[in-house]
C-alpha positions in Angstrom: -7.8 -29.1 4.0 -8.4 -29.0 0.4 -4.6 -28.6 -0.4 -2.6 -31.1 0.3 0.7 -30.4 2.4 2.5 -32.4 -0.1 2.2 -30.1 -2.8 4.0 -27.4 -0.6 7.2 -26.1 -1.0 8.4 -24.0 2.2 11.6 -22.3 1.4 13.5 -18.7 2.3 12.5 -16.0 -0.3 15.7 -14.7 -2.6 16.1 -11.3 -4.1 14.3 -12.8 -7.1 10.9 -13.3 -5.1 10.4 -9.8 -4.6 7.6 -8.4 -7.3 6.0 -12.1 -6.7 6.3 -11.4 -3.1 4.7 -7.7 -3.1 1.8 -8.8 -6.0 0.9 -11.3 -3.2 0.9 -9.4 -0.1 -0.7 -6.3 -2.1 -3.4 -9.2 -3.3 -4.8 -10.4 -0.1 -4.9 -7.1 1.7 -5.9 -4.2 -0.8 -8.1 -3.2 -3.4 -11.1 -5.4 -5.3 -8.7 -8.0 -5.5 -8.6 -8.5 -1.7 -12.1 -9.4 -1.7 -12.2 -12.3 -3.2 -10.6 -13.9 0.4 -11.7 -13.0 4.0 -8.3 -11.4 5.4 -9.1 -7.9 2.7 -8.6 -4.5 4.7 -9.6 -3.2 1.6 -12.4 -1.4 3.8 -10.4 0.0 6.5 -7.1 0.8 4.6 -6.7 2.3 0.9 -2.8 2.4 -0.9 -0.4 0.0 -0.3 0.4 -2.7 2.1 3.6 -3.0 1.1 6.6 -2.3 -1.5 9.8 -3.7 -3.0 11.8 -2.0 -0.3 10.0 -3.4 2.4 10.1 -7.0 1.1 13.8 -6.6 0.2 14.4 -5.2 3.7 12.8 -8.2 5.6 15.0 -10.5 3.2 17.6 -8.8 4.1 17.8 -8.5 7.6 19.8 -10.3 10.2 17.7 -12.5 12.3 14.7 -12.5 9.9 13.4 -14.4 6.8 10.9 -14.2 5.2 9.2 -17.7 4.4 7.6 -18.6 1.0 5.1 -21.1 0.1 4.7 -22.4 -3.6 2.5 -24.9 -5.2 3.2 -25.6 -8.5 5.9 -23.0 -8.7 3.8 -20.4 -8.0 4.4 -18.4 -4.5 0.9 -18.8 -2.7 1.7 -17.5 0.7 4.4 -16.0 2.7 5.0 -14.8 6.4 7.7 -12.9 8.2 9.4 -14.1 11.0 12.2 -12.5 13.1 14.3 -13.4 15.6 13.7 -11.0 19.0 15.6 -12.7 22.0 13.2 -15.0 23.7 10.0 -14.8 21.0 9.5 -14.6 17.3 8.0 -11.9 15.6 5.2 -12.9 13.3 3.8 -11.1 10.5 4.1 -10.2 6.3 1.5 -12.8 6.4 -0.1 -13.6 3.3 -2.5 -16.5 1.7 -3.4 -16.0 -2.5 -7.2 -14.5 -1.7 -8.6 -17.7 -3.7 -7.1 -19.7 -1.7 -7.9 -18.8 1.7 -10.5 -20.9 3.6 -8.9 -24.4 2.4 -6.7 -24.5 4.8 -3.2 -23.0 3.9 -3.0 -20.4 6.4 -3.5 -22.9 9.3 -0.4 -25.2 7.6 1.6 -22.0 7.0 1.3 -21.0 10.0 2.1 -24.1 12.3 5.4 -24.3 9.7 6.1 -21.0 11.0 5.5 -21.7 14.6 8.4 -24.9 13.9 10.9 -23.3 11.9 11.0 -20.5 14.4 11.4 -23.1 17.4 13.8 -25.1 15.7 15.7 -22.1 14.0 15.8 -19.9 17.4 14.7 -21.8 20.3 12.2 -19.3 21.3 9.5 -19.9 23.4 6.5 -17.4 22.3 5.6 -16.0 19.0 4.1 -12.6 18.9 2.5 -10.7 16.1 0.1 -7.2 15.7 -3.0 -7.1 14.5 -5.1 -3.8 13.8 -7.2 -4.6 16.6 -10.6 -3.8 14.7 -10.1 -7.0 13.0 -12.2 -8.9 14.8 -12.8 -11.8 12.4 -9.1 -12.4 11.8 -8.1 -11.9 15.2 -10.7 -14.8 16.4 -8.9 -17.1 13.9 -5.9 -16.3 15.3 -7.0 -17.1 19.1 -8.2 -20.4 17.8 -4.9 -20.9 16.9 -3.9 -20.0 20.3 -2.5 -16.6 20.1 -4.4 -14.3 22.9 -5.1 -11.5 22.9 -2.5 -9.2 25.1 -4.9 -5.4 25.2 -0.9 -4.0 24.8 -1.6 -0.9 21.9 0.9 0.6 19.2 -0.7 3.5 17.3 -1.1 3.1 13.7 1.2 4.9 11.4 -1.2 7.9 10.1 0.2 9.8 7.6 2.7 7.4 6.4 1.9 5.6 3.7 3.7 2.8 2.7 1.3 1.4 5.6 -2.0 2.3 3.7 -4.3 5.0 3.6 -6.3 4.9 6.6 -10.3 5.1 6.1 -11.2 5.5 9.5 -9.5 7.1 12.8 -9.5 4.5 15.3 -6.8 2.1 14.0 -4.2 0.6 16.4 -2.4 -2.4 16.5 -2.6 -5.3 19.4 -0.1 -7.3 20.2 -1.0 -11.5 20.2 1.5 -14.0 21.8 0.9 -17.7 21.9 3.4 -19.8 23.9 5.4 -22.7 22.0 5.2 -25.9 23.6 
């Protein structure tokens, strides 16, 4: 990895995070800016990812947090997780575009994995991924996640979840067991 763990800070996100958080997210998933990293759905989704509300909301919420990474005081990359009886919920995840393929999103992830295991005492973490993302879904198998074939329809015509460019988006649901 070409960033050492070391120079990591993993803490909760505060209020205060919030236009860091949503420049971020927004960043690694949308627009010209998104292309400079491999995880853009700058091609399958115009508008936003996210917003203020929605970042606040996850803050906010009982049995969630959302996790922030820094590096020299600068938020680099960030993930949801929620608390959901026996498994985690995964997701919100976000790596700075120039800075994924070093590394980070593998360390964030495993952090995320612990916390939750420690923090809940769950046993599986699931996530959805728009399940045309093939690329990003095979980095998540190597990370153990499999894939589950269980659909949820995107959310056309809303958009604070993007501007869909195509008609066939759904999400699939991934689960990995914690050991």
């Amino acid at each position: 990895m070409d960033i050492p763990a070391a120079a990591l800070v993993f803490r909760d996100a505060t209020d205060a995070d919030v236009d860091a958080l949503v420049e971020l997210i927004e960043s690694a998933y949308r627009g010209d800016s998104s292309r400079a990293g491999w995880t853009t759905e700058a091609d399958i989704l115009e508008g936003q990812r996210t917003d203020p509300e929605g970042v606040l909301q996850v803050i906010k919420a009982p049995d969630s947090r959302l996790l922030t990474v820094e590096q020299g005081g600068r938020i680099v990359a960030c993930c949801q997780l929620e608390h959901r009886g026996v498994h985690a919920y995964f997701g919100m995840f976000a790596v700075s575009p120039t800075l994924q393929g070093a590394g980070l999103g593998k360390v964030v992830i495993a952090e995320a994995e612990r916390v939750s295991r420690e923090t809940w005492g769950v046993t599986e973490m699931h996530m959805t991924v728009i399940s045309v993302r093939d690329d990003l879904i095979a980095w998540y198998e190597r990370r153990g996640y499999r894939r589950t074939g269980k659909m949820t329809p995107f959310p056309y015509g809303d958009e604070r979840f993007g501007i869909p460019q195509r008609d066939d988006l759904q999400f699939e649901l991934l689960v990995k067991e914690l050991a």
